[in-house]
Backbone as JSON, one array per atom type, in Angstrom:
{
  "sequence": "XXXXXXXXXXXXXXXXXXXXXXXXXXXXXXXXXXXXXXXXXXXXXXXXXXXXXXXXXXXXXXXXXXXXXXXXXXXXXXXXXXXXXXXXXXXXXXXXXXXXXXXXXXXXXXXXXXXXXXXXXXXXXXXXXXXXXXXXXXXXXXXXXXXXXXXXXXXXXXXXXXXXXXXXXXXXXXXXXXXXXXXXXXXXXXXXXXXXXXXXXXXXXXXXXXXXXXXXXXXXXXXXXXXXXXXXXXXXXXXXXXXXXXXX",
  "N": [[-4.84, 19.43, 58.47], [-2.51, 20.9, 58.28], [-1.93, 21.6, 56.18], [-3.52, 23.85, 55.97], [-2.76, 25.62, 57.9], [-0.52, 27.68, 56.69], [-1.38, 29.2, 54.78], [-3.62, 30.35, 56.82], [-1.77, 31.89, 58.3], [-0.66, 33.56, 56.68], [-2.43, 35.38, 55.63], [-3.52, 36.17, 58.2], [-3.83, 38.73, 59.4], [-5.56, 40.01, 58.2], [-7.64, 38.24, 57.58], [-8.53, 37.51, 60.29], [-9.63, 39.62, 61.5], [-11.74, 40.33, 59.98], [-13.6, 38.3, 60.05], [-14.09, 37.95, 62.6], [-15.49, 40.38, 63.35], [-17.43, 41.1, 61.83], [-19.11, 39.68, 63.02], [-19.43, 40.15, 65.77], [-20.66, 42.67, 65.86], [-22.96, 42.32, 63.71], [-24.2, 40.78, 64.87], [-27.25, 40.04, 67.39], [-26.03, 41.21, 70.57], [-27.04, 39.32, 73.88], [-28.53, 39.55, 76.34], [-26.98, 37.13, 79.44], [-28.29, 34.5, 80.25], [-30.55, 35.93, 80.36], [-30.59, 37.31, 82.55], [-29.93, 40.5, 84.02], [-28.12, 40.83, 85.64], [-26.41, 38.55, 85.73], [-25.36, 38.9, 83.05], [-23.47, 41.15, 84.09], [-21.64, 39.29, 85.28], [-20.89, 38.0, 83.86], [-19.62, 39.42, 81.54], [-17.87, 40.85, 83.07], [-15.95, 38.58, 83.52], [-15.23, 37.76, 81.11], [-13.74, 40.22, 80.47], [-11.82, 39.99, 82.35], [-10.64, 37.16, 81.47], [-10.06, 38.34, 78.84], [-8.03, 40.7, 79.67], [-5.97, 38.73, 80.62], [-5.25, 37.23, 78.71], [-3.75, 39.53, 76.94], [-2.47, 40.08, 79.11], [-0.39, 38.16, 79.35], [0.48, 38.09, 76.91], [2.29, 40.03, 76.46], [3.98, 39.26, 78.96], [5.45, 37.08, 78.08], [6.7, 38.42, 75.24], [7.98, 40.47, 76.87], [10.13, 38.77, 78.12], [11.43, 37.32, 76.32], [11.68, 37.69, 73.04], [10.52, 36.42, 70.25], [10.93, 36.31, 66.67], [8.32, 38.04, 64.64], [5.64, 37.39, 62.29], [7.07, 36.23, 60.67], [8.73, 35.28, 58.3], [8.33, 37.44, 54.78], [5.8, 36.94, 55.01], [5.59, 34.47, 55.55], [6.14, 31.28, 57.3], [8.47, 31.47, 59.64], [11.78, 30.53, 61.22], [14.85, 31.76, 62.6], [16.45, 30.89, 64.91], [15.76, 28.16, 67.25], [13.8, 29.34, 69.67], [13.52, 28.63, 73.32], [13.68, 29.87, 76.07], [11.89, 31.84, 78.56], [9.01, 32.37, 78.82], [8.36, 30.77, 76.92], [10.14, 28.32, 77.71], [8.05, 27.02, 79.0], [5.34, 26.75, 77.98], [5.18, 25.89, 74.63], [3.64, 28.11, 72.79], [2.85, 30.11, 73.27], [2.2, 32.98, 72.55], [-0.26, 32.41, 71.11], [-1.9, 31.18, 72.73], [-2.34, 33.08, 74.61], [-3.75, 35.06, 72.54], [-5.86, 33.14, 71.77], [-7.13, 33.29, 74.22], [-7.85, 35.87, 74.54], [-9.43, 36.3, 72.5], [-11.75, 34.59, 73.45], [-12.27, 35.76, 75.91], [-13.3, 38.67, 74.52], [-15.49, 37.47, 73.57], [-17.18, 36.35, 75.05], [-18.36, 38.47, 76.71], [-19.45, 39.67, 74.34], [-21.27, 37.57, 73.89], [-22.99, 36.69, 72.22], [-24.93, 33.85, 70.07], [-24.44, 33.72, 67.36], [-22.05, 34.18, 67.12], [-20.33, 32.05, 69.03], [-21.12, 30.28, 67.86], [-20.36, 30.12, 65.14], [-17.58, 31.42, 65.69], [-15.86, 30.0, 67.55], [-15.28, 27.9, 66.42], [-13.85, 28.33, 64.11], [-11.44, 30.07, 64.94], [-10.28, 27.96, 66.31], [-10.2, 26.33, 64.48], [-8.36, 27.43, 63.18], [-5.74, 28.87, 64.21], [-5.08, 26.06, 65.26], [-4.55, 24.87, 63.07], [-2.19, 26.3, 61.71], [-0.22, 26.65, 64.22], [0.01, 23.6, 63.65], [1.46, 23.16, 61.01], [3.26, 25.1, 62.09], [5.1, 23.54, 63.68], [6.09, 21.23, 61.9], [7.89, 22.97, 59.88], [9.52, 23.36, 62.14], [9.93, 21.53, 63.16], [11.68, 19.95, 60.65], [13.62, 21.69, 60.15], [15.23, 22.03, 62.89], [15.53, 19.71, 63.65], [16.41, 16.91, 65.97], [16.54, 18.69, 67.92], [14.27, 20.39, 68.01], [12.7, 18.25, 68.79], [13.35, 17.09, 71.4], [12.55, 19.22, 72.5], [9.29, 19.18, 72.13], [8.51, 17.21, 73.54], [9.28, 18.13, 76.11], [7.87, 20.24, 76.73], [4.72, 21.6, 77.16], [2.44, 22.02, 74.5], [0.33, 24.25, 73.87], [-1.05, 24.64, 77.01], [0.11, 26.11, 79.67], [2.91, 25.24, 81.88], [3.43, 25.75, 85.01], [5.05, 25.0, 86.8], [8.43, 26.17, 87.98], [7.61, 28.62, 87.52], [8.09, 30.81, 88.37], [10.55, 30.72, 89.33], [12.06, 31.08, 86.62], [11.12, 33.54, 85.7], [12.18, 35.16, 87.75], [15.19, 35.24, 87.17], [15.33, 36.4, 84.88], [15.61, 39.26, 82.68], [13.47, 41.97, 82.53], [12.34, 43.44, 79.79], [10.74, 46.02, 79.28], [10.77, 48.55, 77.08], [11.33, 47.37, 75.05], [8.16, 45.35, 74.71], [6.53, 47.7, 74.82], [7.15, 48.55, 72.4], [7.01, 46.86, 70.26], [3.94, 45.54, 71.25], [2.63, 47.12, 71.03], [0.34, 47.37, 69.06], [-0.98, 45.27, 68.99], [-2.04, 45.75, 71.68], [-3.69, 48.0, 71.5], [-5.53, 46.98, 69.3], [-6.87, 44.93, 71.35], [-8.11, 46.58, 73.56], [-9.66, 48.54, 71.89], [-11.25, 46.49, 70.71], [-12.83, 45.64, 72.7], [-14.2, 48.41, 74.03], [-15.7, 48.44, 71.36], [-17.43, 46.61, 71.41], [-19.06, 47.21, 73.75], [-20.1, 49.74, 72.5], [-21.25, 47.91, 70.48], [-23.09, 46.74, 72.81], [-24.73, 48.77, 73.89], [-26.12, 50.05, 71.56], [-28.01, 48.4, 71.55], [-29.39, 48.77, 73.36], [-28.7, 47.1, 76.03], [-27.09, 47.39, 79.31], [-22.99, 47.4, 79.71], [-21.35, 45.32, 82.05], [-22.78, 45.95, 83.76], [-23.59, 48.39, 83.49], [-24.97, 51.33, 81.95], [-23.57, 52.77, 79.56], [-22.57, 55.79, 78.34], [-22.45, 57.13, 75.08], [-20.21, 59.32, 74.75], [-18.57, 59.18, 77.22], [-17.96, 56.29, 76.14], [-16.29, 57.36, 73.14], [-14.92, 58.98, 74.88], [-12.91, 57.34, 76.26], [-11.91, 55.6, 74.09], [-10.21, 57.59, 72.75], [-8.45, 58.26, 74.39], [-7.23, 56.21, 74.5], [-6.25, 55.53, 71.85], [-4.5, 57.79, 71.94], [-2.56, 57.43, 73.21], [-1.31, 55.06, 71.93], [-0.62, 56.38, 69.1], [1.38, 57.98, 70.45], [3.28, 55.4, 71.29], [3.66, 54.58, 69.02], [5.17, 56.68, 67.59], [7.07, 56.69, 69.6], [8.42, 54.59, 68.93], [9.68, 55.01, 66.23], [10.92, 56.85, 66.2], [13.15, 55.78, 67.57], [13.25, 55.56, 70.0], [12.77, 53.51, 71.85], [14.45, 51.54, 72.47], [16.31, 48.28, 72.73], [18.11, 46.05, 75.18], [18.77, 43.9, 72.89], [16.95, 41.7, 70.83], [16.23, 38.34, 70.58], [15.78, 36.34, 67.59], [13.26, 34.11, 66.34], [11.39, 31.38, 66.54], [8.25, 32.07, 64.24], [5.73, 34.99, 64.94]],
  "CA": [[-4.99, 20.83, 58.86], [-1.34, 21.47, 58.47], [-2.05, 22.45, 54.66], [-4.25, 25.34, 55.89], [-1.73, 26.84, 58.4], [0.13, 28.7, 55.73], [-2.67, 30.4, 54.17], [-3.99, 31.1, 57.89], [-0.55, 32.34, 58.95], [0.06, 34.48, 55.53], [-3.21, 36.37, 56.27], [-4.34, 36.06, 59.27], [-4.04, 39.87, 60.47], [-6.71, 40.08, 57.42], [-8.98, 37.52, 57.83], [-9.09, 37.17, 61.86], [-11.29, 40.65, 62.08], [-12.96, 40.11, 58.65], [-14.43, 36.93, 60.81], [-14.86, 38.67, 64.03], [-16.15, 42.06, 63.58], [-18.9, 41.45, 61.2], [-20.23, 38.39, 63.57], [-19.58, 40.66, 66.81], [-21.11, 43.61, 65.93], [-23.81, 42.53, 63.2], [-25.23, 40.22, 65.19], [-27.75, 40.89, 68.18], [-26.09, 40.56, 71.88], [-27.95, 38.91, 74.75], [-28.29, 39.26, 78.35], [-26.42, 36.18, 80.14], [-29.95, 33.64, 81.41], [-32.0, 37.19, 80.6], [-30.26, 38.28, 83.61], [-28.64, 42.05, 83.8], [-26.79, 40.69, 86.89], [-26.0, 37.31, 85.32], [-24.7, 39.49, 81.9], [-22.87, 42.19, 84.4], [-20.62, 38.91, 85.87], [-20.35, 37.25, 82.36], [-18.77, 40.83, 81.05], [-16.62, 41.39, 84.25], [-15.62, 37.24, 83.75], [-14.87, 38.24, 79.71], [-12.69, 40.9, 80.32], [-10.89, 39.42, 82.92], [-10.01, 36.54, 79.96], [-9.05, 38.8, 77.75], [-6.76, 41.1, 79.71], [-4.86, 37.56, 80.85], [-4.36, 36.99, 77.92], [-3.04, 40.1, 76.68], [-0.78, 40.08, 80.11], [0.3, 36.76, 78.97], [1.29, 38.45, 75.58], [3.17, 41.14, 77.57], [4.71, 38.52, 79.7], [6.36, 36.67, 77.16], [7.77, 39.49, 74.59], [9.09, 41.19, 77.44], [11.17, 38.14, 78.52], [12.06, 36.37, 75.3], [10.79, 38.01, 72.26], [10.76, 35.86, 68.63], [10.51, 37.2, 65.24], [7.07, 38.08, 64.57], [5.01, 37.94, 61.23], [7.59, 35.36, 59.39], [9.66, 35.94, 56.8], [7.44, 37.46, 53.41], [4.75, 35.89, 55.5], [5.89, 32.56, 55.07], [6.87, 30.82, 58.49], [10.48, 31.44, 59.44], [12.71, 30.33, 62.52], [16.39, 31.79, 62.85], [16.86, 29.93, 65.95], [14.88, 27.92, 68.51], [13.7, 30.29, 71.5], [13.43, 28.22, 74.61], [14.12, 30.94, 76.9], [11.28, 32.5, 79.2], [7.8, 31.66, 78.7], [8.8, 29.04, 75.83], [10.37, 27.37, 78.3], [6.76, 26.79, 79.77], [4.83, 27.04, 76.79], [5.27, 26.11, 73.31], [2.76, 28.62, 71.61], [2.04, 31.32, 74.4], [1.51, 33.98, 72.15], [-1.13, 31.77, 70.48], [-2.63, 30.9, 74.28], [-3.02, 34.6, 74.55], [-4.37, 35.42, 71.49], [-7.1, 32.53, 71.58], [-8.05, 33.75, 75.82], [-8.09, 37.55, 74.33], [-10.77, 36.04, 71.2], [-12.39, 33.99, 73.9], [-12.86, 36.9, 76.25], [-14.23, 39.09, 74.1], [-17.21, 36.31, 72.9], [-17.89, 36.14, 76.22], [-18.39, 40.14, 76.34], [-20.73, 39.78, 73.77], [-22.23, 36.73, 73.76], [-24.12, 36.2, 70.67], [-24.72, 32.55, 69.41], [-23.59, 33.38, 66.15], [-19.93, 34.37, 67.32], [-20.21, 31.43, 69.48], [-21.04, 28.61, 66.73], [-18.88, 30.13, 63.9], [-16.16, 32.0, 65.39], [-15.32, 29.15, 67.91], [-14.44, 26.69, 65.56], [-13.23, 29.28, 63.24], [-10.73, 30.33, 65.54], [-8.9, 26.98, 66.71], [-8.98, 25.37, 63.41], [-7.04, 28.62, 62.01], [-4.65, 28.24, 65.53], [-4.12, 24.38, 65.21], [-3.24, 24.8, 61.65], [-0.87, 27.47, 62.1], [0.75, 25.85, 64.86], [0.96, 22.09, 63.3], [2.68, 23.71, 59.92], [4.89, 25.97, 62.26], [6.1, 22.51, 63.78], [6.52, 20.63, 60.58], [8.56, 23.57, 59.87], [10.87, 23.52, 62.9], [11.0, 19.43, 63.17], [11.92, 20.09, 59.53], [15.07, 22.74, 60.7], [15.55, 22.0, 64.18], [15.15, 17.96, 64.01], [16.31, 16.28, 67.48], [16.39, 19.65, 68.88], [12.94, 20.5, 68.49], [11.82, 17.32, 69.33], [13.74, 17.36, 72.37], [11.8, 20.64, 73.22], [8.46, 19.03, 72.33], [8.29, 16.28, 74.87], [9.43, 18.67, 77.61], [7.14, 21.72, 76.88], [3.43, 21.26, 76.81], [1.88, 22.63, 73.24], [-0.21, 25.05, 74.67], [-1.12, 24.72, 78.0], [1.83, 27.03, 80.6], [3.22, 24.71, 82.93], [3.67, 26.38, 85.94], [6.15, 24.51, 87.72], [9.04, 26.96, 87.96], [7.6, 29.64, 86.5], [8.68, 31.3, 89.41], [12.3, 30.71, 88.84], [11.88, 31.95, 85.0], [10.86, 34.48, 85.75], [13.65, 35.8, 88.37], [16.01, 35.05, 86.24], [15.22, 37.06, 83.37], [15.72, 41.09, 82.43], [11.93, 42.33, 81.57], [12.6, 44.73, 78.68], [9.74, 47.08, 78.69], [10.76, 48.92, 76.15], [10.31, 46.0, 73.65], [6.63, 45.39, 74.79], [5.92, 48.89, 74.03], [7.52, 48.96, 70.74], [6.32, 45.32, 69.84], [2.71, 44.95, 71.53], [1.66, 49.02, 70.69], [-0.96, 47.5, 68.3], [-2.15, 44.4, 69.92], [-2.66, 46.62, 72.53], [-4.93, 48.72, 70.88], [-6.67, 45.92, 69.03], [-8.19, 44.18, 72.32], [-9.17, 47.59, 74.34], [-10.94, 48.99, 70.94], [-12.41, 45.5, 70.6], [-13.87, 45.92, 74.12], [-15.02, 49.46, 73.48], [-16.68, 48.45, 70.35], [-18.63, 45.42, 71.88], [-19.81, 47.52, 74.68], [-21.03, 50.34, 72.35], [-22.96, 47.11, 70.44], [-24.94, 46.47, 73.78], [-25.58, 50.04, 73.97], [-26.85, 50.34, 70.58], [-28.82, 47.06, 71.46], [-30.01, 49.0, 74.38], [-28.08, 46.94, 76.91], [-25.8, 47.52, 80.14], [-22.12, 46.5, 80.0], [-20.7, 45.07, 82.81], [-23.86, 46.36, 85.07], [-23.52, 50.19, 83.35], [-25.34, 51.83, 80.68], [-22.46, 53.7, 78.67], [-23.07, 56.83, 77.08], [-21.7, 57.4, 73.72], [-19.42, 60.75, 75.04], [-17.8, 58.1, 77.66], [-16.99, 55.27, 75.15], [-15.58, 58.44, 72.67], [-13.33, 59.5, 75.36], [-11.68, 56.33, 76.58], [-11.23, 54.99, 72.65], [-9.39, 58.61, 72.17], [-7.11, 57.78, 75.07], [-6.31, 54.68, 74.04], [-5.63, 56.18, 70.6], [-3.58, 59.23, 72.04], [-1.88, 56.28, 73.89], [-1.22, 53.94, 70.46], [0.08, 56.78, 68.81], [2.65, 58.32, 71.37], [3.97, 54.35, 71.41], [4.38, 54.28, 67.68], [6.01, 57.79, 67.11], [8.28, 56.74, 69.92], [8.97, 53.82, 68.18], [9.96, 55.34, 64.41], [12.13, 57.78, 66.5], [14.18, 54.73, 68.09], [13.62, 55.61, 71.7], [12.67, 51.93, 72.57], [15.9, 50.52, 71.77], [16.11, 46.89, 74.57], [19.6, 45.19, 74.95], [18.94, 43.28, 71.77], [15.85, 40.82, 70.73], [16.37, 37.56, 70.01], [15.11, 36.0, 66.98], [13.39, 32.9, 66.7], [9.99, 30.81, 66.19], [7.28, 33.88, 64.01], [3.84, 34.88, 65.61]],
  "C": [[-3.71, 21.63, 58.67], [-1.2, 22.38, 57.26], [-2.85, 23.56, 54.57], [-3.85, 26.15, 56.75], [-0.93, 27.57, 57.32], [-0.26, 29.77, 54.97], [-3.35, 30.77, 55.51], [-3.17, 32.19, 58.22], [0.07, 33.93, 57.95], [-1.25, 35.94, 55.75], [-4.27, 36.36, 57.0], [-4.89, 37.5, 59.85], [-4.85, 40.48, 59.47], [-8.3, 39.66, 57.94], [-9.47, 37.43, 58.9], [-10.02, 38.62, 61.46], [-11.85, 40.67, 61.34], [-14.16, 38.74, 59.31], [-14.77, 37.63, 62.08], [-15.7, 39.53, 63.87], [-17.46, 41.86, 63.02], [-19.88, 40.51, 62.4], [-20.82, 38.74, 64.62], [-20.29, 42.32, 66.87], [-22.4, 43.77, 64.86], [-24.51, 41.64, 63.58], [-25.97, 40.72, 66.86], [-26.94, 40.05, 69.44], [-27.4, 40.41, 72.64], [-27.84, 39.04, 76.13], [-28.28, 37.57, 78.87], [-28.1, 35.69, 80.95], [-30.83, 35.08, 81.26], [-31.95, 37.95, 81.76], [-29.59, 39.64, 83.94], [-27.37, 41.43, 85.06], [-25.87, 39.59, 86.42], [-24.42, 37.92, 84.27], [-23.32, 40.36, 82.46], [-21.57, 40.95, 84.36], [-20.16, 38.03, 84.37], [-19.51, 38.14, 81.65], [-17.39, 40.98, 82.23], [-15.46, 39.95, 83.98], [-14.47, 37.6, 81.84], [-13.62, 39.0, 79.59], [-11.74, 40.79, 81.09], [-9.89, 38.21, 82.18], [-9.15, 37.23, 79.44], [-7.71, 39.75, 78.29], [-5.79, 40.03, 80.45], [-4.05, 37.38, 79.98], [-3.62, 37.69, 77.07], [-1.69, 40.49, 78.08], [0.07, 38.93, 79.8], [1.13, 37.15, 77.79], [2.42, 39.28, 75.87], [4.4, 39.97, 77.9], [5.93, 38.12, 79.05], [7.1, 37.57, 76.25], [8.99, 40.35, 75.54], [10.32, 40.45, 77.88], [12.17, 37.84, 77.59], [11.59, 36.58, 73.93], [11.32, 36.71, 70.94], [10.29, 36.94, 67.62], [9.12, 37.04, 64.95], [6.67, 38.44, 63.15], [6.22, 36.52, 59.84], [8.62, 36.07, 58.94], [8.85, 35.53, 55.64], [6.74, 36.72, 53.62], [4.42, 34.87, 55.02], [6.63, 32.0, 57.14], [8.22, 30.47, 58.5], [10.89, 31.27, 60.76], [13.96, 30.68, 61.69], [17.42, 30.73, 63.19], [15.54, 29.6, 66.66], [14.84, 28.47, 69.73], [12.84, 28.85, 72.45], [13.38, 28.45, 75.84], [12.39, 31.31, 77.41], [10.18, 31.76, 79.58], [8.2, 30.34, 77.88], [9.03, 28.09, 76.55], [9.03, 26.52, 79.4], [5.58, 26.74, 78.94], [5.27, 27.01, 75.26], [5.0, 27.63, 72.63], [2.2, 29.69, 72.83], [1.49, 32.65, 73.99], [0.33, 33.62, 71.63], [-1.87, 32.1, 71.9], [-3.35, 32.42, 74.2], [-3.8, 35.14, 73.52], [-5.91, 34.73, 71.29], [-7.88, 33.15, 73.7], [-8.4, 35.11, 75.25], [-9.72, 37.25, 73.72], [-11.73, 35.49, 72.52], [-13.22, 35.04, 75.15], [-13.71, 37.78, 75.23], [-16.07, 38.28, 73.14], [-17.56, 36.4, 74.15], [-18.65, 37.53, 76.77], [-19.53, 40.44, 75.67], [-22.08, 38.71, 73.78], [-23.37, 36.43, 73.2], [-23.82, 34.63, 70.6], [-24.25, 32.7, 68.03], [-22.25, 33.43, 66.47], [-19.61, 33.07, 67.83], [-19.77, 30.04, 68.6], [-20.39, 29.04, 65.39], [-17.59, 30.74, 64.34], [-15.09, 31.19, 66.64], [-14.17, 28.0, 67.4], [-13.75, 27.55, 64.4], [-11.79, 29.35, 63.88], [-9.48, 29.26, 65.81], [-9.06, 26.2, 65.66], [-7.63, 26.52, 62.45], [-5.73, 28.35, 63.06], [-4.37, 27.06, 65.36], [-3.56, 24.35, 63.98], [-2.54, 25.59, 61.74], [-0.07, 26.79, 62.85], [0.89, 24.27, 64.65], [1.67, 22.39, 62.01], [3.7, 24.3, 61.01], [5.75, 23.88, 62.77], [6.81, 21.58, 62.93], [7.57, 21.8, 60.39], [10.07, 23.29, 60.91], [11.1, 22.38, 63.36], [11.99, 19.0, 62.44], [13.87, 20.81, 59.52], [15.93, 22.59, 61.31], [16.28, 20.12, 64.29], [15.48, 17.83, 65.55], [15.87, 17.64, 68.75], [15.16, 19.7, 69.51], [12.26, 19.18, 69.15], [11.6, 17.04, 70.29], [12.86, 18.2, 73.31], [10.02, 20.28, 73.3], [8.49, 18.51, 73.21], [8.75, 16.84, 75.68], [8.72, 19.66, 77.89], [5.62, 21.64, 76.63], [3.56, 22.14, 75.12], [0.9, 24.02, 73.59], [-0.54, 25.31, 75.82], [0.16, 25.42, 79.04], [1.61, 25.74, 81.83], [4.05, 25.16, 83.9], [4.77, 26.23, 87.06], [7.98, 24.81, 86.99], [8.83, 28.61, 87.12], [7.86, 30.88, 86.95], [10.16, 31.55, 89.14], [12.45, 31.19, 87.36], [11.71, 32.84, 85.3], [11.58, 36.02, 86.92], [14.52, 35.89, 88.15], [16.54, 35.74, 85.4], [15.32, 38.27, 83.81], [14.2, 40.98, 81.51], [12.34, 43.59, 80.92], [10.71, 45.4, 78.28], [9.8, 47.89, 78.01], [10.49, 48.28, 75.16], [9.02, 45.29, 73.82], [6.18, 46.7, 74.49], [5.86, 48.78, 72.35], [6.74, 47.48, 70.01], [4.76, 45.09, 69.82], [1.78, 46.05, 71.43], [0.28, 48.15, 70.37], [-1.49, 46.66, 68.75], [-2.7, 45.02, 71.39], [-3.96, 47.54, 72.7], [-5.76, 47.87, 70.4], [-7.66, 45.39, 70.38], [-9.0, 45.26, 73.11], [-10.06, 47.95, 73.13], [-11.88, 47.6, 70.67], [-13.55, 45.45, 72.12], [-15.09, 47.1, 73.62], [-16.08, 48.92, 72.6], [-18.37, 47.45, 70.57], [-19.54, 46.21, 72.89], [-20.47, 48.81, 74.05], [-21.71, 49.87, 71.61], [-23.74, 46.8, 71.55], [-25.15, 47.86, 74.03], [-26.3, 50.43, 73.12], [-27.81, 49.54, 70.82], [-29.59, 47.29, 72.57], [-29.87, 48.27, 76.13], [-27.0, 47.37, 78.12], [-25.08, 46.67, 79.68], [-22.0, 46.72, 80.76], [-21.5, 46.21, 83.74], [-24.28, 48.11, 84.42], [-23.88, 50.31, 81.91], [-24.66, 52.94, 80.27], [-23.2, 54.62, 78.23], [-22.02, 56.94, 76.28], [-20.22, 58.51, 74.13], [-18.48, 59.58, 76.03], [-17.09, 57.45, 76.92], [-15.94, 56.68, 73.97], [-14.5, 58.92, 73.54], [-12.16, 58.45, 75.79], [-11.41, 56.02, 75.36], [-10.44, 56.56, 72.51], [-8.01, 58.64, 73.08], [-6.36, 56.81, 74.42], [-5.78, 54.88, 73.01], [-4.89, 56.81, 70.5], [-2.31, 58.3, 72.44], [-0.9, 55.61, 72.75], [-0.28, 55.08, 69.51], [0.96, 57.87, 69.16], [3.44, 56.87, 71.24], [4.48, 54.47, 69.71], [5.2, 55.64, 67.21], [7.16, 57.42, 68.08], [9.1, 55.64, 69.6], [10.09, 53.66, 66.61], [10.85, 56.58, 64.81], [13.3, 57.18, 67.23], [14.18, 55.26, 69.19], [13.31, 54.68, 72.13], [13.27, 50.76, 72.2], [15.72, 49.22, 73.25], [17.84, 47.11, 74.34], [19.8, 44.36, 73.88], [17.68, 42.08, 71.71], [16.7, 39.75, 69.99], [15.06, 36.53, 69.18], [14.71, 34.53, 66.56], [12.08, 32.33, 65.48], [8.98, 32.6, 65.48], [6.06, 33.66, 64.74], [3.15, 34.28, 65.2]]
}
């Protein structure tokens, strides 16, 4: 699988919604057991997922950011980040990224998203992350190795995460400037799922949307997305300095 992280990793911010979108919005949602109440707590359960795991994405950039995207989207380390979350997590932006995908399936809950974009999903994630390690066993040697056997692979191990996290300077300015667009990606992926069960004639999350509703929160969120990126390309979300490391 390690020989298909590199071609996952090179275009992933392609192919991931070329695999989602058509599966989550051209196929038909279902009400949770045929229940509206069942569906309301399966939606409320969904989006509770996914904004974890975009606080989880938060969490980590703001503590300890790495270089994101590679170098000439090819997998690149500087240095080994160990610092924040890392130190509790290998792959936490991954973690987040697969609870965000996993929330929103749950949101919609189609069987097609279910039985292709399941396994879709974590064999593109496990190959990605067993090339990045070949990579930084490759770089790093004892170091990293060092760092494997003390850091789970994905799973956050919680014990001190307390003390990490008192420790550290949270730079909210570099989650703005950094997480603008994944930001926008998971609320418009919400939006969009909840105006497929409206087209499908379904409540989300117990409430039958009207179109003029979903239109005004996606224009926030948009007015939102681009106030972050103009104040970005005008350098007002300078931090104390990012350090560069492991890529997204």
């Amino acid at each position: 699988m390690s020989r298909l992280g590199p071609f996952f990793f090179k275009h992933r911010n392609l192919l991931f919604p070329v695999v989602f979108l058509p599966l989550a919005l051209g196929t038909e949602p279902r009400p949770f057991l045929g229940s509206a109440r069942a569906d309301a707590l399966l939606d409320a359960a969904g989006l509770a997922l996914a904004i974890a795991g975009q606080a989880l994405r938060v969490l980590v950039i703001g503590l300890a950011y790495i270089r994101r995207g590679g170098k000439d989207k090819q997998i690149y380390a500087a240095t080994l980040v160990q610092d924040g979350i890392f130190a509790h997590s290998r792959n936490p932006l991954y973690l987040g990224n697969l609870m965000i995908v996993a929330g929103l399936m749950l949101i919609h809950d189609g069987p097609w998203l279910y039985a292709i974009g399941i396994p879709f999903f974590l064999v593109a994630y496990v190959s990605i992350v067993q090339a990045e390690e070949q990579y930084l066993s490759a770089h790093f040697g004892a170091e990293y190795e060092e760092y494997r056997r003390r850091v789970p692979r994905f799973f956050l191990r919680l014990e001190g995460l307390g003390r990490t996290l008192r420790s550290m300077h949270f730079e909210w300015n570099r989650v703005v400037r950094k997480e603008y667009g994944t930001l926008m990606s998971t609320a418009s992926g919400v939006i969009l799922l909840v105006a497929r069960q409206s087209i499908a004639g379904q409540p989300s999350f117990g409430i039958r949307w009207s179109w003029p509703v979903l239109l005004a929160v996606w224009v926030t969120v948009a007015v939102a997305w681009l106030a972050a990126r103009l104040l970005k390309k005008s350098g007002a979300l300078k931090d104390s300095g990012a350090v560069e490391g492991r890529p997204l």
